[in-house]
C-alpha positions as CSV (number, residue, x, y, z in Angstrom):
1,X,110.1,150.3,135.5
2,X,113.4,150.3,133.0
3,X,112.6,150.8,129.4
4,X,113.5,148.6,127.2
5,X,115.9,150.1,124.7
6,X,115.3,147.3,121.6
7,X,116.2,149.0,118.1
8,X,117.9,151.6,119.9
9,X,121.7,152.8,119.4
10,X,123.8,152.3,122.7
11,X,125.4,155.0,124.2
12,X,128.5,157.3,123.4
13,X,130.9,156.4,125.9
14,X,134.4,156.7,126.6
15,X,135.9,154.0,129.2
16,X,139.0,154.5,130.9
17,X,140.8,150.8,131.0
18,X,144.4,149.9,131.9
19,X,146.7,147.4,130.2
20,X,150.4,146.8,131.0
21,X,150.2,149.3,133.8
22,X,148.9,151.7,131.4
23,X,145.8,153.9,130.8
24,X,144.2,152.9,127.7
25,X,140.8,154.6,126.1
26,X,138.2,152.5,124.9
27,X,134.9,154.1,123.0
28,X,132.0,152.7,122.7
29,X,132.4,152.8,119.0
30,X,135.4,150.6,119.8
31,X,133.5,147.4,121.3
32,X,130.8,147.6,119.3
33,X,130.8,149.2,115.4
34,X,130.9,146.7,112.8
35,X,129.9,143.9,115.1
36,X,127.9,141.5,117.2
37,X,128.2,142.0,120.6
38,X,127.0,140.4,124.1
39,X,126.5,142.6,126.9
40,X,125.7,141.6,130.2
41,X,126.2,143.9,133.3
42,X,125.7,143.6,136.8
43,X,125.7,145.3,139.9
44,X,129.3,144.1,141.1
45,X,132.7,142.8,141.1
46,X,133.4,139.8,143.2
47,X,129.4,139.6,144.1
48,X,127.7,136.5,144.8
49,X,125.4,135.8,141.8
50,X,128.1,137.6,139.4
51,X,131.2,135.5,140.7
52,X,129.4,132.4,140.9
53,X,126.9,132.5,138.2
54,X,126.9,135.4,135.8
55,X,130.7,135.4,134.7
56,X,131.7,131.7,134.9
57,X,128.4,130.3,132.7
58,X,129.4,133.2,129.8
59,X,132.5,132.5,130.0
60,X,131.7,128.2,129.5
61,X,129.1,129.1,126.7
62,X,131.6,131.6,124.7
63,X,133.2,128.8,122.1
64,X,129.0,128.1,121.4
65,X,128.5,131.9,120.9
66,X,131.4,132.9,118.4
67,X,130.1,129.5,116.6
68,X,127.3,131.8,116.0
69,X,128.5,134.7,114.7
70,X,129.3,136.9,117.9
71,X,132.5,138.6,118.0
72,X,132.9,139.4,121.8
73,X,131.4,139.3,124.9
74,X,131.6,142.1,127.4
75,X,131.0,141.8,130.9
76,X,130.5,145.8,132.0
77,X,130.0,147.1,136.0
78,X,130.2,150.3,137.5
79,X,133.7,149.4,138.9
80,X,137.3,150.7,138.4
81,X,139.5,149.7,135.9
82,X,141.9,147.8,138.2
83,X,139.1,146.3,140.6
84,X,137.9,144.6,136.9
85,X,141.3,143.6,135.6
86,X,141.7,141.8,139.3
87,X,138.7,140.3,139.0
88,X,138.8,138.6,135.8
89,X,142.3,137.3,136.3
90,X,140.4,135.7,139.8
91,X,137.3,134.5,137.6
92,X,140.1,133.0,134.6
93,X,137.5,134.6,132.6
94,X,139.4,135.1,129.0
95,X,136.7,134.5,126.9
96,X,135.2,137.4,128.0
97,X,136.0,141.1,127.8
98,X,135.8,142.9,131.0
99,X,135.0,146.9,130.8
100,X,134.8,149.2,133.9
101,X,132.5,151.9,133.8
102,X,133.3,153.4,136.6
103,X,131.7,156.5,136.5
104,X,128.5,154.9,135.7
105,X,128.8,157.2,132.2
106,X,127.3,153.9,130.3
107,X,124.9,152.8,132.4
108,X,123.6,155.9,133.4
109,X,122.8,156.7,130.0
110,X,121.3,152.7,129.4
111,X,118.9,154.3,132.4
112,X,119.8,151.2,134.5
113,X,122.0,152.8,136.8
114,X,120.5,152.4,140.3
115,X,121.5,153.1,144.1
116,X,122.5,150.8,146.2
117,X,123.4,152.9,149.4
118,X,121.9,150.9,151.5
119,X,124.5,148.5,151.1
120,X,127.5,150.8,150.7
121,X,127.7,150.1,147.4
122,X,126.8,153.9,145.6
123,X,125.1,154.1,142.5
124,X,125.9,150.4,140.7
125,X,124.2,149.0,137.5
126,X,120.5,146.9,137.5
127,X,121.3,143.5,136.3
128,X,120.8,142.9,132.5
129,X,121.7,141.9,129.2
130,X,121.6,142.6,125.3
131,X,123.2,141.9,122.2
132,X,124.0,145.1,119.9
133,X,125.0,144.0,116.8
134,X,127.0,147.3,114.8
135,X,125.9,149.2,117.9
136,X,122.4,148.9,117.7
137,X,120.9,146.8,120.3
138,X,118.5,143.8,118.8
139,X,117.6,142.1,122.1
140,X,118.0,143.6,126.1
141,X,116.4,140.7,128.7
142,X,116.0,143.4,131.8
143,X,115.5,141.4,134.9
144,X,112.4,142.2,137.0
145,X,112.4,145.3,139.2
146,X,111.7,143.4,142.3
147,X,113.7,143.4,145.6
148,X,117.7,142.3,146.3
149,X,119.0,141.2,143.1
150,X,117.0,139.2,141.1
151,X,118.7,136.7,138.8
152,X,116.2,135.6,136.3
153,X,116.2,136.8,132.2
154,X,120.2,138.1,131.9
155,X,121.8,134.9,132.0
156,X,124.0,132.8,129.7
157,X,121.8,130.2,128.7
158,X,118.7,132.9,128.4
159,X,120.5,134.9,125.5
160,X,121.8,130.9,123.8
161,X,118.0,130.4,123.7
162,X,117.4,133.5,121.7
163,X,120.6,133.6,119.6
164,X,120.4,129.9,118.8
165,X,117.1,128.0,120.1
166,X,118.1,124.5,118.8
167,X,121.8,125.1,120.2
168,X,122.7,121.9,122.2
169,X,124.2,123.1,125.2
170,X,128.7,122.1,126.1
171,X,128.4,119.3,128.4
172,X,129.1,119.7,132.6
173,X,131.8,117.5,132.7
174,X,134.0,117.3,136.1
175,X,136.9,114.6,137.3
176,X,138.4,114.0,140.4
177,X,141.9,112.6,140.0
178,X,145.4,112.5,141.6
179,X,148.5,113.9,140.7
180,X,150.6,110.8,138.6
181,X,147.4,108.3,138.0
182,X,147.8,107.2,135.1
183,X,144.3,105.8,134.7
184,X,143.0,109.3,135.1
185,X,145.4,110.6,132.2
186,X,143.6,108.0,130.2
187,X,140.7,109.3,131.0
188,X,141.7,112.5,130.1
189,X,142.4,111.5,127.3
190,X,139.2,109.7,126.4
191,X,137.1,112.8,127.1
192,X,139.4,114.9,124.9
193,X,139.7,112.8,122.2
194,X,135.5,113.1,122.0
195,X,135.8,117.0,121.8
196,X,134.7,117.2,125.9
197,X,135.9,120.1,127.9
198,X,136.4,119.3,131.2
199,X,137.3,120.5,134.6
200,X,139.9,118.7,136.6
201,X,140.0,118.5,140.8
202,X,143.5,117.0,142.0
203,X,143.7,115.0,145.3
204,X,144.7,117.0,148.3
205,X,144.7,120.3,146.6
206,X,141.1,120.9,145.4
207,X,139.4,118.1,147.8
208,X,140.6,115.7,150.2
209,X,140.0,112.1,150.5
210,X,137.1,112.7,153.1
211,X,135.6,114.3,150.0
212,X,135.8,111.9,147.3
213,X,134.5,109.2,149.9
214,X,131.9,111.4,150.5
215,X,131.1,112.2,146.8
216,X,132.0,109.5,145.0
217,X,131.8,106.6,147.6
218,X,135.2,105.0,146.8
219,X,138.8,105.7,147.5
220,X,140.0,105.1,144.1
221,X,140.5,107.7,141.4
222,X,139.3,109.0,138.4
223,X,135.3,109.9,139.7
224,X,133.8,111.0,136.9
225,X,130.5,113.5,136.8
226,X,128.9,114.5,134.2
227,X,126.2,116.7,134.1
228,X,124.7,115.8,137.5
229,X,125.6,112.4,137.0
230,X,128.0,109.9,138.6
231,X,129.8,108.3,135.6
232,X,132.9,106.4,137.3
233,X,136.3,105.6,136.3
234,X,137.8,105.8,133.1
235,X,136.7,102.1,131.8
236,X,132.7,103.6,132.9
237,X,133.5,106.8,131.2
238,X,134.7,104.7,128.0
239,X,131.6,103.0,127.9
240,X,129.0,106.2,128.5
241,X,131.5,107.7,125.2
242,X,130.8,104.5,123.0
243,X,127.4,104.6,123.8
244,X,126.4,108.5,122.9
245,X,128.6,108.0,119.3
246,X,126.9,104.8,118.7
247,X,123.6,106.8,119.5
């Protein structure tokens, strides 16, 4: 069973980081005296679960966090310095501060470094996550020693819930739209106009027409999704705006 380490001061570390081809070292006194901090660390760069899961849904909920009060967010695995670098440049992760621990200094000393031999992997960090605030940690969600790699407690919207209960989460907001259509720049411009991030597909180089008649049942662009739901085109999506602000 890992013990929770709630009230406790995280460890003296020194990490070994590049930036502009150079060695730069960070201490732990660096990330985390004098401020709030979110950890969360995993077992692996360019993972499943951590690609798809862990890094992108910090990385979405970061704006929400610093609205409370939290200074950084550190994504930490028992990888190298340029493995990490790579990785968050493949992730476009720059709301979130990646630190290598290669050695497994940190983690070791967290008592959540674990081996993974079995899969080649070496000794690699149990997946969790904490907030230290002046390098003290406050809250750790540990997830549950059971077997693989359980994905449960050290998530995104776990720590929102204890940071900020009544938090209202960023919406999931997606369009598919072609290079030159104008009535997808209007719809563009619609969403932010309202304050709504959004993420942006382009005909024939993120899907293929095959795909929007397959997802949207139409040829005809914008598609519009938003949070699981099929909005439309941009005169549908003006509507479903008027109609939350009038709510």
């Amino acid at each position: 069973m890992f013990e929770n380490k709630e009230g406790q001061r995280i460890p003296n570390t020194t990490f070994r980081t590049r930036r502009d081809h150079e060695w730069v070292d960070i201490t732990s006194e660096d990330i985390f005296a004098g401020k709030t901090v979110i950890v969360f660390s995993l077992p692996g760069a360019f993972t499943p679960t951590c690609s798809s899961s862990h890094v992108p849904r910090f990385n979405q909920l970061a704006k929400v966090f610093k609205q409370h009060d939290v200074d950084d967010i550190v994504c930490m695995s028992v990888n190298d310095a340029f493995v990490m670098n790579e990785w968050k440049s493949e992730q476009q992760a720059d709301n979130i501060t990646f630190i290598p621990d290669g050695n497994g200094e940190f983690t070791d000393a967290m008592d959540m470094l674990i081996d993974k031999g079995e899969l080649g992997f070496g000794k690699r960090s149990w997946r969790y996550s904490m907030l230290v605030k002046d390098s003290v940690i406050e809250k750790q969600f540990i997830e549950p020693q059971e077997p693989g790699d359980p994905y449960q407690v050290s998530d995104a919207d776990s720590m929102l819930a204890y940071i900020a209960p009544n938090e209202s989460k960023p919406l999931d907001v997606s369009i598919l739209s072609r290079k030159g259509c104008e009535y997808c720049t209007r719809a563009k411009g619609l969403l932010h106009d309202a304050g709504i991030e959004f993420e942006e597909l382009e005909l024939n180089n993120d899907y293929t027409d095959r795909s929007l008649r397959a997802i949207a049942g139409t040829t005809t662009v914008p598609q519009i999704f938003i949070n699981g739901d099929y909005i439309g085109g941009a005169d549908a999506l003006e509507q479903w705006i008027s109609s939350k602000q009038a709510a």
